[in-house]
N, C-alpha and C positions, 0 to 999 in steps of 0.2 A: 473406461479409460478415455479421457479427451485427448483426440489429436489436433493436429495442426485444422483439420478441415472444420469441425467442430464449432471455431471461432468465425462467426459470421456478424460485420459491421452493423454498428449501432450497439444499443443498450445490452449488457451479456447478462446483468443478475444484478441486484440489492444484496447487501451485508450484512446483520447486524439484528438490533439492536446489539449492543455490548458496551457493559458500565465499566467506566475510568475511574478509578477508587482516588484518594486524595495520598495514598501509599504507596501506589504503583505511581504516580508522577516522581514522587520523592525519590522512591529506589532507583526508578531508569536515572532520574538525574544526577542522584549521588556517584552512580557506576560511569554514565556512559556523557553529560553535559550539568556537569556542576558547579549552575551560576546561581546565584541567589533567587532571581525568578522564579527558579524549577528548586527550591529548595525552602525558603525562609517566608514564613505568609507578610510579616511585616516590612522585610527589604523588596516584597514583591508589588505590596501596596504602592511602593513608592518610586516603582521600577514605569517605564510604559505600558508594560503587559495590564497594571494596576491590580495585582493578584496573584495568587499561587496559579502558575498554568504550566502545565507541559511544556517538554522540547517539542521541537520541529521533527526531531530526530525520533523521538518518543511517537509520532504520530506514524512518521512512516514505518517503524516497525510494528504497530500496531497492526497498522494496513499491511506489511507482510503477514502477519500471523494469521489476521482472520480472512487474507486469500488463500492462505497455505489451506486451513482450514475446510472453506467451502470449496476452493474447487481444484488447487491447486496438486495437492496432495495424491490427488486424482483424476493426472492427465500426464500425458505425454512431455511436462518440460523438460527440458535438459539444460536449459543456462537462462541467468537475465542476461541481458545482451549490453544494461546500464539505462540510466533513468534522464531522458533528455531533458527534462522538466521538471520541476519540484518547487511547489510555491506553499507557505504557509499562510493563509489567506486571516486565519481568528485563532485566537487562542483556547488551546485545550484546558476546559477546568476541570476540576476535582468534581465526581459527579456525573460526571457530562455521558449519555448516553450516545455512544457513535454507531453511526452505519457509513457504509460504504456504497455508493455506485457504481456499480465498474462496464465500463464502456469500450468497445472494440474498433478505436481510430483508423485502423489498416490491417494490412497483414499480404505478405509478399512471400514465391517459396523464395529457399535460398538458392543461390545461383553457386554459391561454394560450396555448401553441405548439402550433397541429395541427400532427398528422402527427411528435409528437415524445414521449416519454412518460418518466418518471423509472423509476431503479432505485436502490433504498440497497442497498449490500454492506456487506458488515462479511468485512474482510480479517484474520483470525487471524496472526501470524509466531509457529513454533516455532523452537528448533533442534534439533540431532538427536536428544535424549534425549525432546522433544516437551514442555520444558520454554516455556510462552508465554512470548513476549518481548513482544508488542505486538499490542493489537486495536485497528482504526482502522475508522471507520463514514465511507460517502462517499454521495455522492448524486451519481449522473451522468444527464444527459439524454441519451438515445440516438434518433435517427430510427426512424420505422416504417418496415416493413418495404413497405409499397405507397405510402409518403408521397411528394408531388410535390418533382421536381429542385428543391433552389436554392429551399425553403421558404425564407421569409424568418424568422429569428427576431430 
């Protein structure tokens, strides 16, 4: 189990590979940002994207799934704390082999919750050519690693 102590600045892990189907754009967009971009190949030609490409929104939950995935799922968090930062740098295509970098900007305990202490990451998404698609900066609270059961936060 990762605690709070665990996360030590600089570089924390690589992600990935993991393929974006041309289905899985369509479905997130239909459900969750349904504009023609993220839906229609000919209205997207002619959009700025110049193509079928994912949300923005489509990317950051990627990047939740495949952190929940490697290392999340598997540590001490107990809340995001909210994402100060979130920049869509390139558009997600159909296809597109993503990885993630995920990087350990800070991390302070907390002064309100013992026994609980913050981490900012700053999650990088390339795709295969290592072209950035998306950096998003998050702040998670994560339990210490000797903090008592069933702290009340």
């Amino acid at each position: 189990m990762l605690t709070f102590e665990d996360f030590e600045l600089g570089h924390f892990m690589t992600i990935g590979p993991r393929r974006v189907t041309r289905d899985e754009i369509v479905a997130f967009a239909a459900e969750f940002d349904p504009q023609p971009m993220h839906l229609d190949d000919e209205a997207a030609r002619h959009s700025l994207l110049r193509g079928l490409a994912g949300s923005g929104w489509h990317m950051c939950a990627l990047a939740m799934r495949m952190q929940v995935d490697a290392f999340l799922s598997n540590a001490a968090s107990l809340s995001g704390l909210g994402a100060p930062e979130c920049r869509w740098l390139s558009p997600l295509r159909p296809d597109d082999q993503i990885s993630l970098d995920v990087t350990v900007l800070q991390k302070r305990l907390s002064r309100s919750r013992p026994g609980t202490g913050v981490v900012t990451l700053r999650t990088d998404m390339f795709n295969a050519s290592r072209v950035a698609l998306m950096t998003l900066s998050t702040n998670v609270l994560f339990g210490c690693r000797n903090a008592q059961p069933n702290a009340q936060l």
